[in-house]
C-alpha positions in Angstrom: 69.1 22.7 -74.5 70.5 21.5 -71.2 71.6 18.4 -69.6 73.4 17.3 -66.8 76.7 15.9 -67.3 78.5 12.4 -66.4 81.3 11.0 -67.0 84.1 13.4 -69.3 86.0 11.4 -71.5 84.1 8.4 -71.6 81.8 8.2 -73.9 81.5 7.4 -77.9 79.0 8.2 -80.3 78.4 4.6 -81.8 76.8 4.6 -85.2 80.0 4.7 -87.3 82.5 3.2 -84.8 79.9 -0.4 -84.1 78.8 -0.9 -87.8 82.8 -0.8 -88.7 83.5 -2.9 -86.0 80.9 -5.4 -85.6 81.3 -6.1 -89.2 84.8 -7.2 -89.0 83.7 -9.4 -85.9 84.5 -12.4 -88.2 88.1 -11.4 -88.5 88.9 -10.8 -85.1 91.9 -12.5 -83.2 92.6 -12.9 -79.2 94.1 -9.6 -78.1 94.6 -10.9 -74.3 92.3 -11.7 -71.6 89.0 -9.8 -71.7 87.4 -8.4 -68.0 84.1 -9.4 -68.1 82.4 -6.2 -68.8 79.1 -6.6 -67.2 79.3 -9.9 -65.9 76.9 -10.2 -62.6 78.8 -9.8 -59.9 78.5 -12.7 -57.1 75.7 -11.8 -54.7 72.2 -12.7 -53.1 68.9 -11.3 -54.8 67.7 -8.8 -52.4 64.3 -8.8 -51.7 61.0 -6.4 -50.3 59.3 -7.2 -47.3 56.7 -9.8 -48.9 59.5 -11.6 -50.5 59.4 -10.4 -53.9 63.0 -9.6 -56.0 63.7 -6.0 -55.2 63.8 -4.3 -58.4 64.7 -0.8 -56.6 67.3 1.5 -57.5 69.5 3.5 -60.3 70.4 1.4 -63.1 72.0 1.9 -66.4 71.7 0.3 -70.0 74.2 2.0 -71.7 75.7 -0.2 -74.5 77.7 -0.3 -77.1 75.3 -3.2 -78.5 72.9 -2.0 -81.4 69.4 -2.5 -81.1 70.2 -4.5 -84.8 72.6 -6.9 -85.3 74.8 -5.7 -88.7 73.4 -8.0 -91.3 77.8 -8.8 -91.8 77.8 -10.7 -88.1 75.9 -14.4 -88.0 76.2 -15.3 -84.3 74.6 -13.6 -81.6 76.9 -14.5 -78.9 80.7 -12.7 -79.3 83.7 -14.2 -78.1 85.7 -13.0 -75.0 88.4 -11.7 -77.7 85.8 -10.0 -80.0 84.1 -8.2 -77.0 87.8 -6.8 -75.9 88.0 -5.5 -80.1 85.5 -3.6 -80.0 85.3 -2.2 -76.4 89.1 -1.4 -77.3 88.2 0.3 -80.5 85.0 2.5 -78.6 87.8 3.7 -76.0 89.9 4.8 -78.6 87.6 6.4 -80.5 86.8 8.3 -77.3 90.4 8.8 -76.4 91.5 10.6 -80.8 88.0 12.4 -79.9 88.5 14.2 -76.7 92.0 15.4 -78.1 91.9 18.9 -78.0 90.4 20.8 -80.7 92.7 23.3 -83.1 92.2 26.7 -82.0 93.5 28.1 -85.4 91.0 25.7 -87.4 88.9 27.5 -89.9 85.2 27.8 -89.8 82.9 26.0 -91.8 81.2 27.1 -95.3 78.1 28.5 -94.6 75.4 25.9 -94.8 77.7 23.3 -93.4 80.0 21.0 -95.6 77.1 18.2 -96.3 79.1 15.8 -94.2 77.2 13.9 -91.2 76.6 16.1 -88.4 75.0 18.8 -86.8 73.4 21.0 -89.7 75.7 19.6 -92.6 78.7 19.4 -89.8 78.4 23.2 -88.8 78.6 22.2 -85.6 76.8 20.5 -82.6 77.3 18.4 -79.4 81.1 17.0 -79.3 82.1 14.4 -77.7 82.3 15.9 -74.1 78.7 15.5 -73.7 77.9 12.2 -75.4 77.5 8.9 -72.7 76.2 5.9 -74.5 78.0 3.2 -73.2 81.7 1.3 -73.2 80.7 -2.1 -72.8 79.2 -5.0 -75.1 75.8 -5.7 -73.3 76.3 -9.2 -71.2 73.1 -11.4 -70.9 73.6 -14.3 -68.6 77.4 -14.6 -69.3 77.4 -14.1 -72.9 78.5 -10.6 -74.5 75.9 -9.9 -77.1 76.4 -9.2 -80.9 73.0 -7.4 -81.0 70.1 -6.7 -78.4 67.7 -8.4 -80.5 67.7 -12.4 -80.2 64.5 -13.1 -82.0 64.3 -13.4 -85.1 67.2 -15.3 -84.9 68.6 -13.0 -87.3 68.8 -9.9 -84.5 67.0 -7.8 -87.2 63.6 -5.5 -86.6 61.3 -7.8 -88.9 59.9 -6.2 -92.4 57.4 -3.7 -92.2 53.9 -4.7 -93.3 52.2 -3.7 -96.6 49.3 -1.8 -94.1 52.0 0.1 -92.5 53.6 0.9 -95.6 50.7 2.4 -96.6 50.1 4.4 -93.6 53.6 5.9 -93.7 52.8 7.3 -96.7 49.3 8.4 -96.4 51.1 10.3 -93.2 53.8 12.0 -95.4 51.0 13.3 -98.1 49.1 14.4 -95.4 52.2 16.5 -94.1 52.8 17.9 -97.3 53.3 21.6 -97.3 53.4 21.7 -93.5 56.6 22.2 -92.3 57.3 21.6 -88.4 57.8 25.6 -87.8 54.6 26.1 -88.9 52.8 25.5 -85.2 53.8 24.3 -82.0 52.4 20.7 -81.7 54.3 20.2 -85.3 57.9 20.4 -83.0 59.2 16.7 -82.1 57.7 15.8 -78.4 61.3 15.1 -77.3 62.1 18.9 -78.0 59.3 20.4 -76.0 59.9 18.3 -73.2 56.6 16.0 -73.3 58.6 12.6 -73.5 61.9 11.1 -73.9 64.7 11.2 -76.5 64.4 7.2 -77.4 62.1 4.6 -76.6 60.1 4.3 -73.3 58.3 1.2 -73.8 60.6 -0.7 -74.6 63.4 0.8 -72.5 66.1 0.5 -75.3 69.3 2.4 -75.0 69.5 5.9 -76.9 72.9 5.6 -77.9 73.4 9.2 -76.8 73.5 9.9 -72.9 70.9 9.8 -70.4 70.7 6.2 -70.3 70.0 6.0 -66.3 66.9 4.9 -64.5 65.4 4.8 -61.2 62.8 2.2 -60.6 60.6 2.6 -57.1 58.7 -0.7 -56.1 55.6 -1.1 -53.6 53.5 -4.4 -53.4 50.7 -2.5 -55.7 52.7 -0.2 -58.2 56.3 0.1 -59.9 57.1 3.4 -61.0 60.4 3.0 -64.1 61.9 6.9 -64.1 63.7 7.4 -67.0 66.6 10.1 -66.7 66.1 11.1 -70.3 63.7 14.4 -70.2 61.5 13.3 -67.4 59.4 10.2 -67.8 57.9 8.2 -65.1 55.8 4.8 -66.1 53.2 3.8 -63.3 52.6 -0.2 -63.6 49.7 -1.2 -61.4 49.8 -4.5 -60.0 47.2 -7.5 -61.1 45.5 -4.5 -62.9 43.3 -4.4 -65.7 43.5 -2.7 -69.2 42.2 0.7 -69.1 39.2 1.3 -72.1 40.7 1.5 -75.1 40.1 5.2 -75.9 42.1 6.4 -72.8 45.8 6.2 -73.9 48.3 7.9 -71.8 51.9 8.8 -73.0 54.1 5.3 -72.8 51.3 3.7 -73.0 48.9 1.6 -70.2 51.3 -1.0 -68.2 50.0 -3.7 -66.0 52.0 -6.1 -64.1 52.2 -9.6 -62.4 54.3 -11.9 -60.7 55.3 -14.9 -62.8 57.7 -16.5 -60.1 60.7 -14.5 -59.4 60.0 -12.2 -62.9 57.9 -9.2 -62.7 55.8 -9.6 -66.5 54.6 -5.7 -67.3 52.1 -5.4 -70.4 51.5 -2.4 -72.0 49.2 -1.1 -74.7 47.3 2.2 -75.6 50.0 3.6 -77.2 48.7 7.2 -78.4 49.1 7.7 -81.9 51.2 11.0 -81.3 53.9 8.2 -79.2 55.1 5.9 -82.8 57.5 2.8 -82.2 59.1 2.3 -85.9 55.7 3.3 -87.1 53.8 1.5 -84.7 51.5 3.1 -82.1 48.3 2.7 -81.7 48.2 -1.3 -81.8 51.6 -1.4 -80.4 51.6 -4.0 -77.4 55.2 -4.4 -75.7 55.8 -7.5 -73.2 58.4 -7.0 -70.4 59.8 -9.3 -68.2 62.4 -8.1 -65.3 64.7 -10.5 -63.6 66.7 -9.2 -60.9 69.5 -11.9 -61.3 72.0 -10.4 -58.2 72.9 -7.3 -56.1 74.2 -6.0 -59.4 72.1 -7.0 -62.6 68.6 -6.9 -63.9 68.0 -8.8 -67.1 65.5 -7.4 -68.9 63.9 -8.9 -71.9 61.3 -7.0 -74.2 58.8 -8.2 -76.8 57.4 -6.2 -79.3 54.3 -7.3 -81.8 52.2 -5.3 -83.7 50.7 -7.5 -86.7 49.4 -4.7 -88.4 53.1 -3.3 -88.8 55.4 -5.9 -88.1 55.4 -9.3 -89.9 56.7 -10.6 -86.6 56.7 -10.1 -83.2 60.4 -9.4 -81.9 62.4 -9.6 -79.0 65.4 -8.2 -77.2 67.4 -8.6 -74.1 69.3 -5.9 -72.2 71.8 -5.7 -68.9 70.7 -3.4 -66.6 73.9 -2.5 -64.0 73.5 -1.1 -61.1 75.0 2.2 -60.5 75.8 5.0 -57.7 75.4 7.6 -60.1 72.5 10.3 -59.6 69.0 10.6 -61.9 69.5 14.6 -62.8 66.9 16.9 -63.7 67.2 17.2 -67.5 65.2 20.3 -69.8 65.4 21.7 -73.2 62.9 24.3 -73.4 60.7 23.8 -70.1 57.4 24.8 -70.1 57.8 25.6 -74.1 58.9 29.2 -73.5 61.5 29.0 -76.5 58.8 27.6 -78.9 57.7 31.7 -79.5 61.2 32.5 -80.5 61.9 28.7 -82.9 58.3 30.0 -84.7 58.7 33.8 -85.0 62.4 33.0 -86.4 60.6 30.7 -89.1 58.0 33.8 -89.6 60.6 36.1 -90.1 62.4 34.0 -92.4 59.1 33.9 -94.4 59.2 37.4 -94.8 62.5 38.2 -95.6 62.5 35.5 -98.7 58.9 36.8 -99.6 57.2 33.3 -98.4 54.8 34.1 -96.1 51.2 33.2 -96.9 
């Protein structure tokens, strides 16, 4: 797998470092004045020649905000002193793990040690080449507990009975099929197809890749997404396409509503799931370009045949001079003959093989 790579020494891996930290938020005391992390910075909306905010440009929505507030933090909006905590604890966390590594270590047991990480902790990515964010995401002023603001709890509602159902119905029908078995059983990420992470809605991976390049004309916006190589058209004052024609990310159609370009998307394939929604997934996105420096960005997501609520999030999207880089694993699939002849010889060294 390659991928291009940003900045070296700045990035954290944030699953274990936000849920310690955001669940002490309560406990948290002043540690001195706080730079606004994210904060607009002072300047005039630029606009396109028939007036409209000009959405235009590389952004970023790296952040060390989860998707999910941790059910141990109440309040949605953090305090200049709890933001500085925890950006504080990411950058040391970054700073213990770029340390360099013992040459003389030894390796690990074969199979891995059943810790967290790569193959039992065998090995993988370190954190050179990880880039998910630094900063608590900042929505109008406020640094944000959790991306999420409705339900008020910053929780993904429960999943529905019906889509319990079909996530189980799913894993019987996979029994016995394991994903080396044929090529369209790998994940889509891995042979290239679509992104690492959610396109519609454009949430933060948490991992790197978190820049995009949005291209705006009076009729179309066109959302590039550095991660693999996703580009969403949105036709403006379209219509629906039928409902058996369902491109990857979905169909997006967009309108003015003032100074807030609304995109609405729906025929989600089924291959293309959203925490087991797809296809009667329909995502509502509003941009607002709020100054030189800052989209806000603000995503519904309702499926009533999977969700027991629609939900929503907000997200910071910063402007930045950085570059969208090509980014491939396997292009064109030409590794997926050695990944399945490895798995056939494996078969018939253990006598498997049917």
């Amino acid at each position: 797998m390659m991928m291009p790579m940003r900045r070296l020494g700045s990035s954290v891996s944030v699953g274990v470092v936000l849920a310690v930290a955001l669940a002490s938020v309560a406990l948290l005391a002043s540690e001195g004045p706080q730079a606004p992390a994210g904060v607009a910075r002072p300047g005039a909306v630029p606009r396109t020649p028939d007036g409209k905010p000009d959405l235009q440009g590389i952004w970023s929505n790296a952040t060390i905000t989860p998707l999910e507030r941790p059910p141990a933090v109440s309040n949605l909006v953090l305090s200049e002193a709890e933001a500085f905590r925890l950006e504080k604890a990411t950058a040391d966390r970054v700073e213990r793990l770029n340390q360099d590594s013992d040459p003389n270590r030894p390796a690990p047991p074969q199979g891995g040690d059943g810790s967290t990480g790569a193959a039992g902790n065998v090995g993988g990515y370190n954190n050179f080449w990880l880039d998910p964010g630094e900063r608590v995401a900042v929505v109008d002023g406020q640094f944000r507990s959790s991306l999420i603001i409705d339900p008020p709890d910053g929780r993904v509602p429960a999943t529905t009975p019906e889509a319990r159902a079909r996530a189980q119905a799913r894993l019987k029908s996979m029994a016995g099929r394991g994903q080396y078995d044929h090529p369209e059983f790998r994940p889509l990420a891995e042979r290239c197809l679509l992104s690492f992470g959610p396109t519609t809605p454009l949430i933060p991976n948490y991992f790197y890749n978190n820049n995009l390049q949005i291209v705006q004309t009076p009729d179309h916006v066109m959302i590039l997404m550095e991660m693999v190589h996703d580009a969403r058209i949105v036709r403006i004052g379209g219509t629906h396409l039928p409902s058996h024609i369902r491109p990857w990310m979905g169909d997006s159609i967009g309108h003015w509503e003032g100074d807030t370009l609304v995109v609405d998307t729906t025929n989600f394939p089924l291959q293309q799931p959203f925490r087991g929604s797809a296809e009667n997934l329909h995502v509502v996105e509003r941009f607002r370009r709020v100054d030189a420096a800052t989209i806000n960005y603000r995503f519904t997501v309702d499926d009533p045949t999977t969700f027991t609520r629609p939900f929503t999030g907000e997200i910071p999207f910063r402007a930045t001079d950085e570059l969208i880089y090509e980014y491939a694993c396997h292009e064109g699939n030409y590794a997926l003959a050695n990944v399945l002849s490895g798995a056939r010889n494996e078969e018939k060294r253990l006598g498997t093989k049917k």
